[in-house]
VEXTOR-893219 format. One record per atom (N, C-alpha, C, O): residue number from 1; residue in one letter; chain; atom name; x, y, z. Coordinates in steps of 0.1 Angstrom, whole numbers. Example, Ala and Ser with C-alpha at 12.3 -4.5 7.8 and 13.67 -1.06 7.14 Angstrom:
[1 'a' 'A' 'N' [132 -57 78]]
[1 'a' 'A' 'CA' [123 -45 78]]
[1 'a' 'A' 'C' [132 -33 78]]
[1 'a' 'A' 'O' [142 -33 85]]
[2 's' 'A' 'N' [128 -22 71]]
[2 's' 'A' 'CA' [137 -11 71]]
[2 's' 'A' 'C' [129 0 79]]
[2 's' 'A' 'O' [134 11 80]]
END
This chain:
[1 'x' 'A' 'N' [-235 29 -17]]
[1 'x' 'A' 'CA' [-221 33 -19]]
[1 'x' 'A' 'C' [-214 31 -5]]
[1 'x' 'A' 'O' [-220 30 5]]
[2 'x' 'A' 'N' [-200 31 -7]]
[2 'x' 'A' 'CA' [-194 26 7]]
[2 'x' 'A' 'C' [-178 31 3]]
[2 'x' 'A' 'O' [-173 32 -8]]
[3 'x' 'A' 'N' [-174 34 14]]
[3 'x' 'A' 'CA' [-155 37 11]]
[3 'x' 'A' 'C' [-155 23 21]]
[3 'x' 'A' 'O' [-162 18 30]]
[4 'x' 'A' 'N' [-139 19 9]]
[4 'x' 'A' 'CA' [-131 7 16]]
[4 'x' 'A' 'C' [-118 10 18]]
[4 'x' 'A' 'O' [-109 11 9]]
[5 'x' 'A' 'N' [-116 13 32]]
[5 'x' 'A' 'CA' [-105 11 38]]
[5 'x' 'A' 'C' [-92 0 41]]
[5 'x' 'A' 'O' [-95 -1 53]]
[6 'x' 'A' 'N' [-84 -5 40]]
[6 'x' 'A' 'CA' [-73 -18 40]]
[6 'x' 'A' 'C' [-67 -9 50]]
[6 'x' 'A' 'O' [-63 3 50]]
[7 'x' 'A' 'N' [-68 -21 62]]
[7 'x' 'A' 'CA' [-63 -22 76]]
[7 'x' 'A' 'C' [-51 -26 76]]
[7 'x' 'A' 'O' [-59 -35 78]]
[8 'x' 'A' 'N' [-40 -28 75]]
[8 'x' 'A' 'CA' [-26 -35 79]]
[8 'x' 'A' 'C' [-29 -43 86]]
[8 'x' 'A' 'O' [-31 -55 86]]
[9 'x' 'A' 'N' [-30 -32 97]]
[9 'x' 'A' 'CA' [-28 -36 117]]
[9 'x' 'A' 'C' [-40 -50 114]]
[9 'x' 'A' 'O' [-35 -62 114]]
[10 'x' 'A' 'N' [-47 -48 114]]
[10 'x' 'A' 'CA' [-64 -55 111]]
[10 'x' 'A' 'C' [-59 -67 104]]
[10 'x' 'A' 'O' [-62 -78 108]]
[11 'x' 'A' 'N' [-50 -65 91]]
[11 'x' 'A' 'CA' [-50 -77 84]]
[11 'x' 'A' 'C' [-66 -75 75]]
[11 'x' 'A' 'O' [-65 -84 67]]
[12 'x' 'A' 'N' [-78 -71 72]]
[12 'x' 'A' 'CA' [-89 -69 69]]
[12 'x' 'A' 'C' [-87 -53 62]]
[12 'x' 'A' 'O' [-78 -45 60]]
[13 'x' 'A' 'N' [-107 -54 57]]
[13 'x' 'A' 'CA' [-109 -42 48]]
[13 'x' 'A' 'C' [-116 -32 62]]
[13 'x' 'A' 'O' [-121 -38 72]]
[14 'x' 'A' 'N' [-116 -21 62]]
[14 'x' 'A' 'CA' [-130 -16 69]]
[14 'x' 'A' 'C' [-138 -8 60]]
[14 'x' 'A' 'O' [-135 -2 49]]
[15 'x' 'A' 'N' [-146 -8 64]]
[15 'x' 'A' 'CA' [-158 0 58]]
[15 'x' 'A' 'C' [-167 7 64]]
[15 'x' 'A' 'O' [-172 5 75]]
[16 'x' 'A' 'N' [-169 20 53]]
[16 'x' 'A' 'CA' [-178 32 55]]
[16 'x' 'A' 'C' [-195 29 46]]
[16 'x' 'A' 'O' [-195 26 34]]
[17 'x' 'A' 'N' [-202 29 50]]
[17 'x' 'A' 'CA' [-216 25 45]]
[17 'x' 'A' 'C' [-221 42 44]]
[17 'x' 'A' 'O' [-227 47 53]]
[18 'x' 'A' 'N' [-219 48 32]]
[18 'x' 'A' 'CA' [-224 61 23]]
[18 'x' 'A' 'C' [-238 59 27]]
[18 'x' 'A' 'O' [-242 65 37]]
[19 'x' 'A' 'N' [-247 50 20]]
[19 'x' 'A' 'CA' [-259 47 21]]
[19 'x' 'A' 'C' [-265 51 7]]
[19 'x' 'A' 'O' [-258 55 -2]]
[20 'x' 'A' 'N' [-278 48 3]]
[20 'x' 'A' 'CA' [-284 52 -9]]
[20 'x' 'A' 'C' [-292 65 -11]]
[20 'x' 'A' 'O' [-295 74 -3]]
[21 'x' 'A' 'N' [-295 63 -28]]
[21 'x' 'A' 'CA' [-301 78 -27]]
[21 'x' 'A' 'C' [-310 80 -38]]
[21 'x' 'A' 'O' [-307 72 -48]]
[22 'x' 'A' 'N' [-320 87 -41]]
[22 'x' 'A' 'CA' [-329 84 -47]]
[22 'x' 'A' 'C' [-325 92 -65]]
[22 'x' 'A' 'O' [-318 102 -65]]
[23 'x' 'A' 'N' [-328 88 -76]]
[23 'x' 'A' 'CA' [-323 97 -88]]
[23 'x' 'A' 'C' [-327 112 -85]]
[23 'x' 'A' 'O' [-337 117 -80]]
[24 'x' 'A' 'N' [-315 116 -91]]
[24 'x' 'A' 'CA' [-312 133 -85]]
[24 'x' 'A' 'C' [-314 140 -75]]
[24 'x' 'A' 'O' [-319 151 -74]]
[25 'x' 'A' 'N' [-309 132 -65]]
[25 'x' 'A' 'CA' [-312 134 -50]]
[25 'x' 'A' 'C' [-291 135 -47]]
[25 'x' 'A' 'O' [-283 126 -50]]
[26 'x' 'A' 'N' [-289 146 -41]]
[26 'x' 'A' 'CA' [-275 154 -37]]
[26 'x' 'A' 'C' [-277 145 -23]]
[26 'x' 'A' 'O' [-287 140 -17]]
[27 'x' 'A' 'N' [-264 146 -21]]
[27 'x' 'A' 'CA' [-261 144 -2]]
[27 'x' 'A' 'C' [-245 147 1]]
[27 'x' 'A' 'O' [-235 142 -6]]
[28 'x' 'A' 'N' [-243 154 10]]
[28 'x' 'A' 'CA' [-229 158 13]]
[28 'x' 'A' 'C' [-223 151 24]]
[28 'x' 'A' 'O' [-226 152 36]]
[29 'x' 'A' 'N' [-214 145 19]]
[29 'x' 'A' 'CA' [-207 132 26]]
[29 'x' 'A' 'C' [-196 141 34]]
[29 'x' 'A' 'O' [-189 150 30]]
[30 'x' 'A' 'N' [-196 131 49]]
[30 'x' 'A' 'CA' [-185 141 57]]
[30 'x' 'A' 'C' [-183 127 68]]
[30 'x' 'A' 'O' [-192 123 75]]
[31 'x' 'A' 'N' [-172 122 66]]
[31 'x' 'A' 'CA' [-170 111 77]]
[31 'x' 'A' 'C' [-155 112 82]]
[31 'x' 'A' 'O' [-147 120 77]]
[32 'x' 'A' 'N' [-149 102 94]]
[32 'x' 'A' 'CA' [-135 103 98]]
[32 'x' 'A' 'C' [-136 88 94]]
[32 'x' 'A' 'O' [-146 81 93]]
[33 'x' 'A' 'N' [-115 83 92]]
[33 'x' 'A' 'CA' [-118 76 90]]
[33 'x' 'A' 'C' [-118 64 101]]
[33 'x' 'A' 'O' [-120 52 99]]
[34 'x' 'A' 'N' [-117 72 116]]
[34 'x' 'A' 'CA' [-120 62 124]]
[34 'x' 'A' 'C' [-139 59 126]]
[34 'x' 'A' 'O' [-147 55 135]]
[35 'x' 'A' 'N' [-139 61 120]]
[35 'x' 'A' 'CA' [-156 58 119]]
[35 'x' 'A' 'C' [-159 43 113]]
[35 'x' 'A' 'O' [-168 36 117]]
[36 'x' 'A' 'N' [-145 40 100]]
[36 'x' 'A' 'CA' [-149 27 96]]
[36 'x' 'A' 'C' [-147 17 102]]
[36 'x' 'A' 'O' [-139 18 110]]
[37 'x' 'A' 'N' [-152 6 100]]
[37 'x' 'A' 'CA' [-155 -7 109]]
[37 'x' 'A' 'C' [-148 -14 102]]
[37 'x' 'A' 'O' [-145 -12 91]]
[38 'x' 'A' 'N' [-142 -29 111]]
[38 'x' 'A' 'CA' [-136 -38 99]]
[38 'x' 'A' 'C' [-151 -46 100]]
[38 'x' 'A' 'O' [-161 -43 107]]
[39 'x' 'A' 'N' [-149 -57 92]]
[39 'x' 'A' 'CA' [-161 -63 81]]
[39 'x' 'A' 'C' [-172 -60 73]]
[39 'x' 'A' 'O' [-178 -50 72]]
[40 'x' 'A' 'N' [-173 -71 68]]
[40 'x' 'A' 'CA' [-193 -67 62]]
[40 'x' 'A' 'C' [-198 -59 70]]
[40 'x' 'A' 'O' [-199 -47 69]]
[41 'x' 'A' 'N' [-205 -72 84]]
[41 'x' 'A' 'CA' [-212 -57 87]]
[41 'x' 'A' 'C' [-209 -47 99]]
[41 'x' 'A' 'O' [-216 -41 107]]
[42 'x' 'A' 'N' [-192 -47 97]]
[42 'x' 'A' 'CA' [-192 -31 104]]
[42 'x' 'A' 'C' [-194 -36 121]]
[42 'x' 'A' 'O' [-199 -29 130]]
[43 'x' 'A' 'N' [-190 -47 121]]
[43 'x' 'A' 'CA' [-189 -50 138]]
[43 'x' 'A' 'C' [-176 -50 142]]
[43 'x' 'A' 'O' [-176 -46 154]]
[44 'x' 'A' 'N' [-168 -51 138]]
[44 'x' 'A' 'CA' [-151 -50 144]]
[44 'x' 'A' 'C' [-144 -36 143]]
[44 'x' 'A' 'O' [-147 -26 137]]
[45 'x' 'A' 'N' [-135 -40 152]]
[45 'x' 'A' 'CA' [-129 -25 156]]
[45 'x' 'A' 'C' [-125 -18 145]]
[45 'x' 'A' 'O' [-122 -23 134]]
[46 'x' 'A' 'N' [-125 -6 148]]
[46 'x' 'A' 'CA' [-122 7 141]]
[46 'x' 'A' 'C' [-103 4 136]]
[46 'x' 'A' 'O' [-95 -5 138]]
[47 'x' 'A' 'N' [-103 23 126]]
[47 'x' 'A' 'CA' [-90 17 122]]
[47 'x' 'A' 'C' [-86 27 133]]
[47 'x' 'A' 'O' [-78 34 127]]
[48 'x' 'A' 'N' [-86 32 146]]
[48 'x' 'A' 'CA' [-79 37 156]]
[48 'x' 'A' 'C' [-66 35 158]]
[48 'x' 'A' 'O' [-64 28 168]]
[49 'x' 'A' 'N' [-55 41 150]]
[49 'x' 'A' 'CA' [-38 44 154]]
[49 'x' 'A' 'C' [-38 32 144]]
[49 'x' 'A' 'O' [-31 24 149]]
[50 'x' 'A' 'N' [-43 28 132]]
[50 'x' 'A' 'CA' [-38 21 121]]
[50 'x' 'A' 'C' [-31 33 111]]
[50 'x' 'A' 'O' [-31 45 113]]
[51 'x' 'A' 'N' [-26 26 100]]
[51 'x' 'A' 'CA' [-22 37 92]]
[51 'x' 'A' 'C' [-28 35 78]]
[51 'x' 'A' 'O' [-28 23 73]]
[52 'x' 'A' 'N' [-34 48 72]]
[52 'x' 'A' 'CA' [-39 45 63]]
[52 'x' 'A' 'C' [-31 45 49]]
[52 'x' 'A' 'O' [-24 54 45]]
[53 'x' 'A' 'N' [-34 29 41]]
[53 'x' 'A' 'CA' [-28 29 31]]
[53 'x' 'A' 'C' [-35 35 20]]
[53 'x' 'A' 'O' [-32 43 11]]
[54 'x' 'A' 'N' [-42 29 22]]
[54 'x' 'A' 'CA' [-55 32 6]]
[54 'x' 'A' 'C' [-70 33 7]]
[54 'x' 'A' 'O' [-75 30 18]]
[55 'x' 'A' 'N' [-79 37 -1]]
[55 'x' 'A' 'CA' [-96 40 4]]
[55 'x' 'A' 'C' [-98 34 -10]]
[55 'x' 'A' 'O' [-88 32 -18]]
[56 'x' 'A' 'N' [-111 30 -12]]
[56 'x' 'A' 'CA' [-115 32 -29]]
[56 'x' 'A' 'C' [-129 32 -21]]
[56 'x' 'A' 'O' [-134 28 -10]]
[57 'x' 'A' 'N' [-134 38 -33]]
[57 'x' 'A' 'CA' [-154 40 -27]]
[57 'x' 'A' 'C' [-162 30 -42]]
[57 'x' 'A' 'O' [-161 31 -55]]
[58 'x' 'A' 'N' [-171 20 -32]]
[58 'x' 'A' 'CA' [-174 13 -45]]
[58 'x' 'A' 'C' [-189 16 -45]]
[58 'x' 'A' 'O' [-195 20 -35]]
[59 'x' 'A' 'N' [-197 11 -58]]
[59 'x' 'A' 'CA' [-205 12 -60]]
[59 'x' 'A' 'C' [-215 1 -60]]
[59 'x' 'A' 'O' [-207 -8 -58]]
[60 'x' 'A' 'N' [-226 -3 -62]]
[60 'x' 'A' 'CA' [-233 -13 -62]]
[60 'x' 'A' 'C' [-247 -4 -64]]
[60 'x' 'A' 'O' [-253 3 -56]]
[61 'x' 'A' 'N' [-247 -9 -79]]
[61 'x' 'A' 'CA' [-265 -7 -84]]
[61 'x' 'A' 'C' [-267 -14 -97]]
[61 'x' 'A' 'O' [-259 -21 -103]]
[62 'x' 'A' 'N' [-278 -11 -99]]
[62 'x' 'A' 'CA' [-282 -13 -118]]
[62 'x' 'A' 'C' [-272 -10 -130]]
[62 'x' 'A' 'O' [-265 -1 -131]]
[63 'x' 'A' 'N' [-273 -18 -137]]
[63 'x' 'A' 'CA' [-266 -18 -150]]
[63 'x' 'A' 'C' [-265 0 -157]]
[63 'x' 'A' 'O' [-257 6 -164]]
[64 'x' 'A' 'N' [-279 4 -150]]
[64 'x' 'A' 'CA' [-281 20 -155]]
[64 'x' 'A' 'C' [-278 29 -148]]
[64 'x' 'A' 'O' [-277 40 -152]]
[65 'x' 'A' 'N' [-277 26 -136]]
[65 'x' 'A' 'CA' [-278 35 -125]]
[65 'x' 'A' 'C' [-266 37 -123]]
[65 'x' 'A' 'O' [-259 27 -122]]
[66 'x' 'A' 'N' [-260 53 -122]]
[66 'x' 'A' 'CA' [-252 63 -120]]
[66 'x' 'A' 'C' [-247 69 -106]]
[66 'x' 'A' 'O' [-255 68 -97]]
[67 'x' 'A' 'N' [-234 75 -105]]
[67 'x' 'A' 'CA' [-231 84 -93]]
[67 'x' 'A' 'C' [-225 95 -95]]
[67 'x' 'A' 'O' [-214 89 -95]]
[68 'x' 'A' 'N' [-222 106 -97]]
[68 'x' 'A' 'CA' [-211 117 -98]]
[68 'x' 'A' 'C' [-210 122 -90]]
[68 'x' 'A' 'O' [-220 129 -85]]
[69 'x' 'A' 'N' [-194 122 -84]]
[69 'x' 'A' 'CA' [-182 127 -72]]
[69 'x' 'A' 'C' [-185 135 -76]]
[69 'x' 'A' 'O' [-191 135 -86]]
[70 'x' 'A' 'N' [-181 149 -69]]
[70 'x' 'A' 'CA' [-181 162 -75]]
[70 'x' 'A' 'C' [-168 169 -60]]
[70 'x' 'A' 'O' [-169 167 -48]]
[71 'x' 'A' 'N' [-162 174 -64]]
[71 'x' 'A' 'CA' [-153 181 -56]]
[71 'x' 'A' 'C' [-151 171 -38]]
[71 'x' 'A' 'O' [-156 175 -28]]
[72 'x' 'A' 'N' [-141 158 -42]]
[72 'x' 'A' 'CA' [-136 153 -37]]
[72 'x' 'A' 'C' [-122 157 -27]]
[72 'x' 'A' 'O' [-111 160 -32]]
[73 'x' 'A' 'N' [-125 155 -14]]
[73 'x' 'A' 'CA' [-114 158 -8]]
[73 'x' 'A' 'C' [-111 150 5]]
[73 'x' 'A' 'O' [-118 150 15]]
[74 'x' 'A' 'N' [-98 143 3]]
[74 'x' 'A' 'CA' [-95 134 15]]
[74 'x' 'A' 'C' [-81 141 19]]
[74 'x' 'A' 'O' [-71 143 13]]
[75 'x' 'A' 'N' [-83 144 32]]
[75 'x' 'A' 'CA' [-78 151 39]]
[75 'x' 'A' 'C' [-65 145 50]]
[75 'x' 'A' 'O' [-71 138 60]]
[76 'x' 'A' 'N' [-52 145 51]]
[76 'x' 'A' 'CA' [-50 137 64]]
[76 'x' 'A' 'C' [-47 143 79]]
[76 'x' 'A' 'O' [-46 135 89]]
END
């Protein structure tokens, strides 16, 4: 799982790399969003004094395989 960030300043996406998790295995996510990187893989600069437009958090797994948010909060 990953949040995608949209840079203006950047012209690019950045990205947060969540990471994986095993079936019914919890993990409590806590990141800034100068943390995300622009590209794939997370080598270009941060969004430092960009403004944030938008996030979406995407997923990638199995046709079966599940996630449930549970008390989401983005903060500015």
């Amino acid at each position: 799982m990953q949040a995608l960030i949209c840079s203006k300043k950047n012209q690019d996406n950045c990205r947060y790399k969540i990471g994986s998790l095993k079936p019914g295995q919890w993990q409590t996510v806590e990141f800034r969003a100068v943390a995300a990187r622009i590209g794939w893989g997370m080598s270009g600069p941060s969004l430092d004094g960009d403004v944030l437009d938008n996030i979406k958090l995407t997923f990638s797994g199995d046709a079966t395989d599940r996630v449930l948010l549970d008390n989401v909060e983005i903060l500015e």
